[in-house]
N, C-alpha and C positions, 0 to 999 in steps of 0.2 A: 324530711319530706318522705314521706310514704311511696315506697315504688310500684305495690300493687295494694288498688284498694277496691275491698271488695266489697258485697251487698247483698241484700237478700234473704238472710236465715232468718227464721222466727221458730214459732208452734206451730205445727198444724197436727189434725189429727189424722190416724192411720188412714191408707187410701188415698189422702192428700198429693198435694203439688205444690210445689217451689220451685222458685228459678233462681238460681244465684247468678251473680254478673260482680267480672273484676275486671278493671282498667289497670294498664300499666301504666307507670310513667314517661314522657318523652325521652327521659334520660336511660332508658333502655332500648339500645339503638339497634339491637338486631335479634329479635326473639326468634327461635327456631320451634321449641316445644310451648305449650301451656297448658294448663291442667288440673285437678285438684286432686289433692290429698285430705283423709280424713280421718280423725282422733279420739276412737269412743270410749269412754268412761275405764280405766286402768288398763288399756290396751295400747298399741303402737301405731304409730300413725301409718296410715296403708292407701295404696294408689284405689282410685273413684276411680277417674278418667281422666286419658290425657289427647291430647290435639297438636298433630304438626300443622307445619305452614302449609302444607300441601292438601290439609284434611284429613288424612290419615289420622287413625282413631284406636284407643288402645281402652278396654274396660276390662275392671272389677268383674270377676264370677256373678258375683253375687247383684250386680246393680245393671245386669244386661238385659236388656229387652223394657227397664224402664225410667234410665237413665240416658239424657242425651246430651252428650258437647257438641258445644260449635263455635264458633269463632268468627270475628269482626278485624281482619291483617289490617284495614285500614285506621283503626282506629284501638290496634292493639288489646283489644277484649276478650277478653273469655267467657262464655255463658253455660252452665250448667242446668238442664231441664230437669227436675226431680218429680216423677208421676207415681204413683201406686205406692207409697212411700210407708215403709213398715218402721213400727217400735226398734228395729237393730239399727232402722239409721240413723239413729240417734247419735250427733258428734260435733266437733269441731272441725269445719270444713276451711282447708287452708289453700288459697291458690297458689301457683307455681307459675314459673317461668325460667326458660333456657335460655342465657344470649351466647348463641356457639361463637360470636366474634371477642369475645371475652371469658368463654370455659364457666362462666357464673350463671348460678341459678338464683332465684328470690323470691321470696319467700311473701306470699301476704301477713298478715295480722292474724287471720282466724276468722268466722262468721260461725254462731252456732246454731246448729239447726236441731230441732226437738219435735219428736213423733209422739204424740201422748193425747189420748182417749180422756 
C-alpha cells in the first residue's frame, strides 16, 4: 500500500501552472512536517517547500514568490501551487512526510513534472 500518493505533474509550457496534491495514508498517524522535494535531470534531489502542522512554511530561493504550499490537517494532504513555471523546473517531484510520534519520514513515488515550449 502506498503511504503517500501523489498527483498532478504533466507538461505544461513555460509561464504555466500546476498544482500537485498528495494524500497520505491513514496509517500515518501523526504527521508533523509535509512537503516536496525535487529531482532534476543528473542533479540531487533538493527541498521545493515544506509545511508544518501549524502552517509554518519553509521555500526554495529559487521557487519564492511563485510557488505556494498548503495543507488540508484534516484529511492529511499536501497541495503544491506551481505559477510562472520556468524550463529549470523541470523534475521529479517527490512528496514527504514527517510522523515525529515515530522519528519516520515517507517518501511518495515521484510525480514528473516538464516545462517545455
Amino acid at each position: 500500500q502506498e503511504q503517500l500518493v501523489e498527483s498532478g505533474g504533466g507538461l505544461v509550457q513555460p509561464g504555466g501552472s500546476l498544482r500537485l496534491s498528495c494524500a497520505a495514508s491513514e496509517t500515518i498517524s501523526s504527521i508533523n512536517t509535509m512537503g516536496w522535494y525535487r529531482r532534476a535531470p543528473g542533479k540531487e534531489r533538493d527541498l521545493v517547500a515544506i509545511i508544518n502542522s501549524l502552517g509554518g512554511t519553509n521555500y526554495a530561493d529559487s521557487v519564492k514568490g511563485r510557488f505556494t504550499i498548503s495543507r488540508d490537517n484534516a484529511k492529511n494532504t499536501v497541495f503544491l501551487q506551481m505559477n510562472s513555471l520556468k524550463f529549470e523546473d523541470t523534475a521529479v517531484y517527490y512528496c514527504y512526510a514527517f510522523d515525529g510520534s515515530v522519528n519516520r519520514r515517507y517518501w511518495g513515488q515521484g510525480t514528473q513534472v516538464t516545462v517545455s515550449s
